[in-house]
N, CA, C and O atoms as CSV, one atom per row, in Angstrom:
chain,resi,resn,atom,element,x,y,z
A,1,UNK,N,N,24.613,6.593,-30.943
A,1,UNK,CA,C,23.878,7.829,-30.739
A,1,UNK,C,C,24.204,8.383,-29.361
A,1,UNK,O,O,24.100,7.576,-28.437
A,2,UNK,N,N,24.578,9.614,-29.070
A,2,UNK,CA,C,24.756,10.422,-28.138
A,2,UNK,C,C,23.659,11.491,-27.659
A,2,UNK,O,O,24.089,12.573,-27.260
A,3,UNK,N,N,22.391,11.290,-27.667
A,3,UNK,CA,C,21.676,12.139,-27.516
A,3,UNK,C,C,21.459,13.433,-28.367
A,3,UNK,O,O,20.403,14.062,-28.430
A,4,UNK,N,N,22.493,13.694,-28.938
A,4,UNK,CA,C,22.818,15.120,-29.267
A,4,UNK,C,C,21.744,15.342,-30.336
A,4,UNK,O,O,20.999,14.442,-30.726
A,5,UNK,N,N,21.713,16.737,-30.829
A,5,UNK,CA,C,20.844,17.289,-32.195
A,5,UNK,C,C,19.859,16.070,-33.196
A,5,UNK,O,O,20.159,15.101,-33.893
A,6,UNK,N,N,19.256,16.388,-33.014
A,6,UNK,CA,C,18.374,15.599,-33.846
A,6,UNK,C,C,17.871,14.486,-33.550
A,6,UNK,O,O,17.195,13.913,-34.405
A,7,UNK,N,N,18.097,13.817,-32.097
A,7,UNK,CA,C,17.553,12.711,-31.455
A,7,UNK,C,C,16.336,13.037,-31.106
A,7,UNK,O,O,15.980,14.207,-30.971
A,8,UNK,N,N,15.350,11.714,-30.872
A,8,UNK,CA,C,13.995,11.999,-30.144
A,8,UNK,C,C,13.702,11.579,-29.066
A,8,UNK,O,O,12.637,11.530,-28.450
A,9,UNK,N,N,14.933,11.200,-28.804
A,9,UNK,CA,C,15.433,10.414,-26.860
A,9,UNK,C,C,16.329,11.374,-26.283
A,9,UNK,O,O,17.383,11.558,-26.891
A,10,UNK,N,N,16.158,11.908,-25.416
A,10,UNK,CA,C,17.181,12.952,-25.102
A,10,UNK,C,C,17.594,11.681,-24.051
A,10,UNK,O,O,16.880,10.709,-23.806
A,11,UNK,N,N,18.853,11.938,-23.535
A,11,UNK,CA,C,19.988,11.786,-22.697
A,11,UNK,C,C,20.664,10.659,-22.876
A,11,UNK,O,O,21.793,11.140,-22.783
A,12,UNK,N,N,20.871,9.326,-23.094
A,12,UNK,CA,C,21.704,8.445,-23.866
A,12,UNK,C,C,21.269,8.230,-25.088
A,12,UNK,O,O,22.010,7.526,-25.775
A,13,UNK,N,N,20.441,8.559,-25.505
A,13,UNK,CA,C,19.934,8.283,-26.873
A,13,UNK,C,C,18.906,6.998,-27.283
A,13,UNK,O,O,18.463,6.876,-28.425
A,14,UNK,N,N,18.640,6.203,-26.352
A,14,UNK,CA,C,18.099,4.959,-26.383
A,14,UNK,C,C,16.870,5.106,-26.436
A,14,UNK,O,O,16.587,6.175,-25.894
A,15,UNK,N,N,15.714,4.427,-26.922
A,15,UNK,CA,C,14.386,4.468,-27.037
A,15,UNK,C,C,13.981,3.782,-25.414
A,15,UNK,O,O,13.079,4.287,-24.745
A,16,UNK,N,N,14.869,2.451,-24.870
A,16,UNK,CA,C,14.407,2.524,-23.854
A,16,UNK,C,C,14.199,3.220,-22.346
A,16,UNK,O,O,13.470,2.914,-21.403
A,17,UNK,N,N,15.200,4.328,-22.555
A,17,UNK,CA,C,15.359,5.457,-21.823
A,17,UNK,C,C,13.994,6.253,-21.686
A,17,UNK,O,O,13.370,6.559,-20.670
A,18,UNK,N,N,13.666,6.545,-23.309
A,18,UNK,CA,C,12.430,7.411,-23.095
A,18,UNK,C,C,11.139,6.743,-22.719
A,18,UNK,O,O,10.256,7.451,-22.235
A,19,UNK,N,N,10.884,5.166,-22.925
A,19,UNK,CA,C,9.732,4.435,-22.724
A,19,UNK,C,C,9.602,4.498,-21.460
A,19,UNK,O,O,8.545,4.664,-20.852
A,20,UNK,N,N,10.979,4.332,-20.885
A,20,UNK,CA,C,10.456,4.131,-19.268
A,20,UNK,C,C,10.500,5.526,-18.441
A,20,UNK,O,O,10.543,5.342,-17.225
A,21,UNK,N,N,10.497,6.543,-18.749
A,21,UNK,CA,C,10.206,7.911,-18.204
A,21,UNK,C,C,8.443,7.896,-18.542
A,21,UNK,O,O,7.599,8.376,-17.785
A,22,UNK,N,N,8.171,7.246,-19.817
A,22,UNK,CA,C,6.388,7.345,-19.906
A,22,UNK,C,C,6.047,6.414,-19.128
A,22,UNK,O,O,5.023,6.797,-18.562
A,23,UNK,N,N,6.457,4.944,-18.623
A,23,UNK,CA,C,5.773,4.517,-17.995
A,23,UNK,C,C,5.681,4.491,-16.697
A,23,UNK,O,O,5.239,3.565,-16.018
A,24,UNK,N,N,6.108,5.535,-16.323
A,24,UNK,CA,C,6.084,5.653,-14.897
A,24,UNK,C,C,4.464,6.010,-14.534
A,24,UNK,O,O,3.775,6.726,-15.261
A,25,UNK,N,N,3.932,5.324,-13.156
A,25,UNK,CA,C,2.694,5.332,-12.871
A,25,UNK,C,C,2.585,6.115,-11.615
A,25,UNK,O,O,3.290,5.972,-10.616
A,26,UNK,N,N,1.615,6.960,-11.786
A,26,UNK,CA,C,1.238,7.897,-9.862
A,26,UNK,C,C,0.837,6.752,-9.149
A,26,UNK,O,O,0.279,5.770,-9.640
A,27,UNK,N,N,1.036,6.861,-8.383
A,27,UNK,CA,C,0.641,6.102,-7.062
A,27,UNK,C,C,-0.889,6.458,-6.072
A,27,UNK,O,O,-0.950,6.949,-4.945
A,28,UNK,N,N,-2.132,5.955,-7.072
A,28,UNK,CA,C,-3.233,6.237,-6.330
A,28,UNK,C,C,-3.489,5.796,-4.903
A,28,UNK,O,O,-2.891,4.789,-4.524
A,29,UNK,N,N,-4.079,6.249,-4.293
A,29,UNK,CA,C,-5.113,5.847,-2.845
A,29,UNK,C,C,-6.343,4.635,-3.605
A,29,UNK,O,O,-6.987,4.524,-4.649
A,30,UNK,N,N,-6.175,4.028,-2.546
A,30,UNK,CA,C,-7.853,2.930,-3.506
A,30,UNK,C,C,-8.708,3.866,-2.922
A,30,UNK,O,O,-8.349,4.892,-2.344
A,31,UNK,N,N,-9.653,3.545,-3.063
A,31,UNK,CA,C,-11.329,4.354,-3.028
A,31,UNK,C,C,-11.652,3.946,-1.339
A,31,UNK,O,O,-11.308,2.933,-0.731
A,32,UNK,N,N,-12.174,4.736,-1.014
A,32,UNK,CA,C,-12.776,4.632,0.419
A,32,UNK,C,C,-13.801,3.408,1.171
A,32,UNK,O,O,-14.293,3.139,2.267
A,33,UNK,N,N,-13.752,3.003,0.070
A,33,UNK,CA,C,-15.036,1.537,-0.057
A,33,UNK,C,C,-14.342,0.521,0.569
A,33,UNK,O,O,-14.700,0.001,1.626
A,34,UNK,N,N,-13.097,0.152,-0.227
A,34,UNK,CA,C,-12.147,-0.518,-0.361
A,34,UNK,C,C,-11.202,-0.968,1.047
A,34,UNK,O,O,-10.734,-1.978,1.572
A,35,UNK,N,N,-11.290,0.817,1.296
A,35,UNK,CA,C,-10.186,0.302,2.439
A,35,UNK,C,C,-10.764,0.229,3.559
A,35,UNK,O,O,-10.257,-0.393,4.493
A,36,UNK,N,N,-12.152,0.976,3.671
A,36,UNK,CA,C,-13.260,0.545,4.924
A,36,UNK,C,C,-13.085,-1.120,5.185
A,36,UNK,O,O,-12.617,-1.650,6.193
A,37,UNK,N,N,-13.657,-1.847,3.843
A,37,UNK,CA,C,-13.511,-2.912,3.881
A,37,UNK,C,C,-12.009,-3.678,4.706
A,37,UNK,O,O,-12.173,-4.303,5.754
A,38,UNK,N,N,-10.994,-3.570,4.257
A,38,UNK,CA,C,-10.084,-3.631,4.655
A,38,UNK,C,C,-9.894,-3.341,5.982
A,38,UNK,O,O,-9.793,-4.233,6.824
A,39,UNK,N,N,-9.827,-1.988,6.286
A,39,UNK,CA,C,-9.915,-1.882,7.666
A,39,UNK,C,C,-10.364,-2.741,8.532
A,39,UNK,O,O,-9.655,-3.267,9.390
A,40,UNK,N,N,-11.696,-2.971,8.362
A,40,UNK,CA,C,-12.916,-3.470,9.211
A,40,UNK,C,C,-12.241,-5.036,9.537
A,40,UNK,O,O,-12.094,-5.614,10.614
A,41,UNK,N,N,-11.860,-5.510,7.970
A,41,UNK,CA,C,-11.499,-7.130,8.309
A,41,UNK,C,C,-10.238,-6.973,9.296
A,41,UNK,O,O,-10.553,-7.755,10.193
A,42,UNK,N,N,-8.850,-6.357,9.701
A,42,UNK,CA,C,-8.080,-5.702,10.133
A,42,UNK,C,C,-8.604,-5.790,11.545
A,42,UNK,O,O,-7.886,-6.315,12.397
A,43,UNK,N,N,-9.393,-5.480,11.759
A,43,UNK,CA,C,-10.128,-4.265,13.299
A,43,UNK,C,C,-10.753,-5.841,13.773
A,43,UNK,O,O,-10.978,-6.042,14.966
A,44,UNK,N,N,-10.916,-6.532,13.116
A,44,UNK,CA,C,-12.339,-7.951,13.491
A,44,UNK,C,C,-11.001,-8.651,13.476
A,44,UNK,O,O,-11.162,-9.221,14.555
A,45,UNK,N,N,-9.698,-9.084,13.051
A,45,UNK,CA,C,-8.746,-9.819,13.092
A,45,UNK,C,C,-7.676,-9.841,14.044
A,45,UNK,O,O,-6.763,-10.658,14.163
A,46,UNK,N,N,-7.987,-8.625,14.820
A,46,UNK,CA,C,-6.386,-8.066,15.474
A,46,UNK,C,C,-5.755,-9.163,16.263
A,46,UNK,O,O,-4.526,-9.218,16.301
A,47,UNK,N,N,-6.544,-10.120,16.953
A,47,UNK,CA,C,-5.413,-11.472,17.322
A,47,UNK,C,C,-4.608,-12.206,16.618
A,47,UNK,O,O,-3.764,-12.947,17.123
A,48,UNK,N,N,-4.861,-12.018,14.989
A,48,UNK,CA,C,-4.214,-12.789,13.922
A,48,UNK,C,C,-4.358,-11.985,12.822
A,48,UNK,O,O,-5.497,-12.123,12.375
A,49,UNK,N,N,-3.631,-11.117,12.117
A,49,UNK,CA,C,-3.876,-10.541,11.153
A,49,UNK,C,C,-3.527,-10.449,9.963
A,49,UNK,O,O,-3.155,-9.546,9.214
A,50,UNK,N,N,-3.833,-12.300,9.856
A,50,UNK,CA,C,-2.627,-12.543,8.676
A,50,UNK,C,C,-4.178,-13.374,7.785
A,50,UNK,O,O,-4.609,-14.450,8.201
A,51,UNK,N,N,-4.616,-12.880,6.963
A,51,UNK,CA,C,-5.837,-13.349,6.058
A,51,UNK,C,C,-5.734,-14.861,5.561
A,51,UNK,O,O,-4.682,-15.305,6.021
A,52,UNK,N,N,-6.035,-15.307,5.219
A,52,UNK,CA,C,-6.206,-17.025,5.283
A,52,UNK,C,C,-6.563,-16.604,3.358
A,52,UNK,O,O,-7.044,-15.570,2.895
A,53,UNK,N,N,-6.028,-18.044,2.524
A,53,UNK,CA,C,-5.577,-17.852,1.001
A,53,UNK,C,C,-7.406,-17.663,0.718
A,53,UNK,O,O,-7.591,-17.058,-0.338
A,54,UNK,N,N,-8.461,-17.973,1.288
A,54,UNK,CA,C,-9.101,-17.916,1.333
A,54,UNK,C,C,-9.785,-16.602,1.413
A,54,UNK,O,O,-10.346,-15.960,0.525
A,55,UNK,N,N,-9.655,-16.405,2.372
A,55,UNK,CA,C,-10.087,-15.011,2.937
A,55,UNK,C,C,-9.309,-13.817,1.871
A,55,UNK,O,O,-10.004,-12.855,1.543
A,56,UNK,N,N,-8.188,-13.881,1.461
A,56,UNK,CA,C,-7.666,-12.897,0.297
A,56,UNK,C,C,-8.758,-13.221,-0.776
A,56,UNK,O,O,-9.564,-12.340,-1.074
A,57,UNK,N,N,-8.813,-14.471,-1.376
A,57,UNK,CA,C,-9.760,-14.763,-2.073
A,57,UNK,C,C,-10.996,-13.723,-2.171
A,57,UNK,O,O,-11.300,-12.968,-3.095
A,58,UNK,N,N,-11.667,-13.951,-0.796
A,58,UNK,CA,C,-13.170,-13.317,-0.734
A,58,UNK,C,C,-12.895,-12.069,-0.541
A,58,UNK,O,O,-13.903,-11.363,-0.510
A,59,UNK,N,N,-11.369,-11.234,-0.320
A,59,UNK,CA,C,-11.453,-10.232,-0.528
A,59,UNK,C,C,-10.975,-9.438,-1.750
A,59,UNK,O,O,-11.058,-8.210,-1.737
A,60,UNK,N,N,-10.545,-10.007,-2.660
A,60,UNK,CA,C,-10.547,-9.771,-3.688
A,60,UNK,C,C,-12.158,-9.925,-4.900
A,60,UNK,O,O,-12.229,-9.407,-6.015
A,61,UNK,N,N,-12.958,-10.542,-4.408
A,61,UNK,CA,C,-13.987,-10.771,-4.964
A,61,UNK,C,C,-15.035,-9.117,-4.349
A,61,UNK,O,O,-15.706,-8.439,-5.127
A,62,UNK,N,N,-14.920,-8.886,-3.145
A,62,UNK,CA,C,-15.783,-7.801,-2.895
A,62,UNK,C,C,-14.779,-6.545,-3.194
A,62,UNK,O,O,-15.463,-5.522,-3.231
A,63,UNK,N,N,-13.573,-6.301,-3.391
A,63,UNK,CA,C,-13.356,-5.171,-3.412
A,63,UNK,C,C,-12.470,-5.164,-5.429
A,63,UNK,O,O,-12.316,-4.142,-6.096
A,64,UNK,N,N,-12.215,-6.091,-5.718
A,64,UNK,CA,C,-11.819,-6.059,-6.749
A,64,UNK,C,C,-10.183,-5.842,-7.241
A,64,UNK,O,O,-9.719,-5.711,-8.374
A,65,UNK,N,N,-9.625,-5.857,-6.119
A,65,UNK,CA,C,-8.522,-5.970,-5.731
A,65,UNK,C,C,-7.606,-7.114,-6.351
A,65,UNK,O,O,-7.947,-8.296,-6.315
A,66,UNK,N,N,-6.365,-6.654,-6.946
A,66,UNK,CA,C,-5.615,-8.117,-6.738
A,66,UNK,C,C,-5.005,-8.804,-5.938
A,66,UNK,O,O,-4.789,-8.154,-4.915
A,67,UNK,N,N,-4.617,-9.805,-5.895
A,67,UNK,CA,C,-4.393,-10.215,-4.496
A,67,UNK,C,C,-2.816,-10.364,-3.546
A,67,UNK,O,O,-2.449,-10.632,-2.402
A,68,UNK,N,N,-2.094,-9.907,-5.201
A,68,UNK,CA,C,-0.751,-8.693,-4.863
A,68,UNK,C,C,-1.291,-7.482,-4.196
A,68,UNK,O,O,-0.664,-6.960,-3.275
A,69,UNK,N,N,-2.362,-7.036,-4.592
A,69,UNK,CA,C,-2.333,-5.764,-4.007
A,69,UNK,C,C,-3.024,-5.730,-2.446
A,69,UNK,O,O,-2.806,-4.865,-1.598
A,70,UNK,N,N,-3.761,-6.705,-2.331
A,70,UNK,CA,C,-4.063,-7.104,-0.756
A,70,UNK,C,C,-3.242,-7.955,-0.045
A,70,UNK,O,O,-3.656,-8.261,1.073
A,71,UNK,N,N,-2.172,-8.423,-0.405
A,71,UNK,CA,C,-1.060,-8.445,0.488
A,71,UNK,C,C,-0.153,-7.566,0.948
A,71,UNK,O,O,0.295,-7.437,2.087
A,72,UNK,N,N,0.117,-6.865,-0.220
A,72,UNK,CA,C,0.492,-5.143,-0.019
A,72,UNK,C,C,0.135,-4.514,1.482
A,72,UNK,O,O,0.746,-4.320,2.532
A,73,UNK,N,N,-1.229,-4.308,0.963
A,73,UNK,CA,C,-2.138,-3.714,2.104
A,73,UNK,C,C,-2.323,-3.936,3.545
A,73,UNK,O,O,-2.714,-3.259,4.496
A,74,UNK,N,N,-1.841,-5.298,3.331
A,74,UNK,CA,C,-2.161,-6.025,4.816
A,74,UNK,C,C,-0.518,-6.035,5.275
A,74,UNK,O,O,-0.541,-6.023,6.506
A,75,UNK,N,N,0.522,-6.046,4.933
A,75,UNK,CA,C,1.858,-5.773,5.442
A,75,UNK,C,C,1.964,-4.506,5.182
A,75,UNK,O,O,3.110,-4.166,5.477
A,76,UNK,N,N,1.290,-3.529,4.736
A,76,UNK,CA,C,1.430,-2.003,5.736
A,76,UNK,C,C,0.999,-1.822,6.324
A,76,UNK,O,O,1.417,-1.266,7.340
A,77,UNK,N,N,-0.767,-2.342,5.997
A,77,UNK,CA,C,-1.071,-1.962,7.054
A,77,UNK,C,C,-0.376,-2.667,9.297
A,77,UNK,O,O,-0.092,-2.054,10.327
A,78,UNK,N,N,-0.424,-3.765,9.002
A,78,UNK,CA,C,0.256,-4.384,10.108
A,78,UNK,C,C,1.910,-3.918,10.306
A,78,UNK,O,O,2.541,-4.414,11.239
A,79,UNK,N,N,2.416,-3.166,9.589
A,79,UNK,CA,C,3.581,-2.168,9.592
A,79,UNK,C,C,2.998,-0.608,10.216
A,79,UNK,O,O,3.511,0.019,11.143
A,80,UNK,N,N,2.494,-0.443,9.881
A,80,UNK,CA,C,1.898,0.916,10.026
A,80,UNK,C,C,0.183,1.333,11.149
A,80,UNK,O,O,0.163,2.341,11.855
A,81,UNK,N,N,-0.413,0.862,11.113
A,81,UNK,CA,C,-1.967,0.598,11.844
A,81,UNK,C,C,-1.656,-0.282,12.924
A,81,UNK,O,O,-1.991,0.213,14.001
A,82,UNK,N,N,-1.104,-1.473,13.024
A,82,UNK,CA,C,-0.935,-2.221,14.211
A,82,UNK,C,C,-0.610,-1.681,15.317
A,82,UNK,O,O,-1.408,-1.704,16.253
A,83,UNK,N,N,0.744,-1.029,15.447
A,83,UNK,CA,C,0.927,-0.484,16.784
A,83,UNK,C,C,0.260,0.691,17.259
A,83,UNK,O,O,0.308,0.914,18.469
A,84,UNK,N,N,-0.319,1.434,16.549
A,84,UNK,CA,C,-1.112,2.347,16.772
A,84,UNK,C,C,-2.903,1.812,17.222
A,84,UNK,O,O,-3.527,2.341,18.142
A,85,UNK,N,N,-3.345,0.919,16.522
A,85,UNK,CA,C,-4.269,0.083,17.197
A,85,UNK,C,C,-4.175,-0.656,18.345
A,85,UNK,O,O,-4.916,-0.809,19.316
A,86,UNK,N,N,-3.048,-1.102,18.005
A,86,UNK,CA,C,-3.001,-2.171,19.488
A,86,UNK,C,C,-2.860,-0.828,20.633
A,86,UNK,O,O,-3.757,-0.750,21.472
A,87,UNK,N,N,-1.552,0.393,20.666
A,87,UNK,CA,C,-2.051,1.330,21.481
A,87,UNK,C,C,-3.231,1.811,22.245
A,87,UNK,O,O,-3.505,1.910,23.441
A,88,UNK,N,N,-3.997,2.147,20.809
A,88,UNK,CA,C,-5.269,2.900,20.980
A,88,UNK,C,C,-6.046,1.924,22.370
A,88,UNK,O,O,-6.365,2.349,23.480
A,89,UNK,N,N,-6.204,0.359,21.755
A,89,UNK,CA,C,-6.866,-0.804,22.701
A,89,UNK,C,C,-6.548,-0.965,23.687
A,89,UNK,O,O,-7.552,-1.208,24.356
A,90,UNK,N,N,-5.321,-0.997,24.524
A,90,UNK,CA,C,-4.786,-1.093,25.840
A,90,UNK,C,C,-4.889,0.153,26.936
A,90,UNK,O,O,-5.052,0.205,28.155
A,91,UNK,N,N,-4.682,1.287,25.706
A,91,UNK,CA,C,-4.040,2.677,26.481
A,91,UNK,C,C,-5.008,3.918,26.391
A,91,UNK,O,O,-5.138,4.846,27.188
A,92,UNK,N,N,-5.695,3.657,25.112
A,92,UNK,CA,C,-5.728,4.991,24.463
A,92,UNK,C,C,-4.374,5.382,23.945
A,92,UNK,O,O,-3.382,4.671,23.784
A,93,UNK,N,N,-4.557,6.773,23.699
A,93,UNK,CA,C,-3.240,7.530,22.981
A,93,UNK,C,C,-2.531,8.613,24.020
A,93,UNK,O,O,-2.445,9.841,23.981
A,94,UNK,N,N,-2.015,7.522,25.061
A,94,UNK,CA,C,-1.230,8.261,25.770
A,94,UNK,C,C,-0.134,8.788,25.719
A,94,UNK,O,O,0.404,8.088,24.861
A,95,UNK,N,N,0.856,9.781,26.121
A,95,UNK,CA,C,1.884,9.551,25.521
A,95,UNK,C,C,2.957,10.550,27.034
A,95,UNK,O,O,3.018,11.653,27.579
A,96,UNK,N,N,3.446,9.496,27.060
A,96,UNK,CA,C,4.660,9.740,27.998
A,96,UNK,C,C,4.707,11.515,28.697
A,96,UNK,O,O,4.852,12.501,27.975
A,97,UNK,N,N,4.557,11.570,30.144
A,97,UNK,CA,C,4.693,12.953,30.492
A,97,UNK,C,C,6.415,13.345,30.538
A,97,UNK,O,O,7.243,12.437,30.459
A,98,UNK,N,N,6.646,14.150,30.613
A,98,UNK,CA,C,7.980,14.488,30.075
A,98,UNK,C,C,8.420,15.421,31.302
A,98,UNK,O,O,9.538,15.934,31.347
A,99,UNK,N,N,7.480,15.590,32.257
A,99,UNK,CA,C,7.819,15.744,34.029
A,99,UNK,C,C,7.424,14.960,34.796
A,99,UNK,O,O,6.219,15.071,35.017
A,100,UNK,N,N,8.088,13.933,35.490
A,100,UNK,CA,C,8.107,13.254,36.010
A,100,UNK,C,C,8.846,13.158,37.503
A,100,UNK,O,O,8.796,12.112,38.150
């Protein structure tokens, strides 16, 4: 099959072509509950911000989370939130004068 006239898969013709154009998923935000939570444990951790198998545990129990998805969370966020926190804590949000 070539796609052509009378197919119900357009472009190679394959059924698995068209399954996986439906299963593509949006990419939600979690709920504000969620990532407060998160945050907060984050903000109370910043000397070590690496959650204990435990501690994923209990955070998967209050936020409902899996615990793929709170590892996720916690290597962006410590990709992304860390240096900007640790900033904020030392400096504030200073940022380089550019006359000097």
């Amino acid at each position: 099959m070539n796609g052509g006239l009378g197919s119900p898969f357009p472009g190679s013709g394959h059924a698995e072509d068209y399954d996986n154009r439906q299963v593509k998923r949006r990419r939600g935000n979690l709920p504000k509950n969620v990532t407060d939570l998160l945050r907060q444990w984050l903000n109370d951790h910043l000397n070590h911000p690496y959650p204990s198998e435990d501690e994923k545990q209990w955070l998967m129990t209050q936020t409902g989370l899996t615990i793929h998805q709170i590892s996720n969370w916690f290597i962006n966020a410590r990709r992304r939130r860390l240096p900007t926190m640790n900033q904020d804590k030392v400096g504030g949000n200073r940022r380089p004068s550019a006359a000097q």
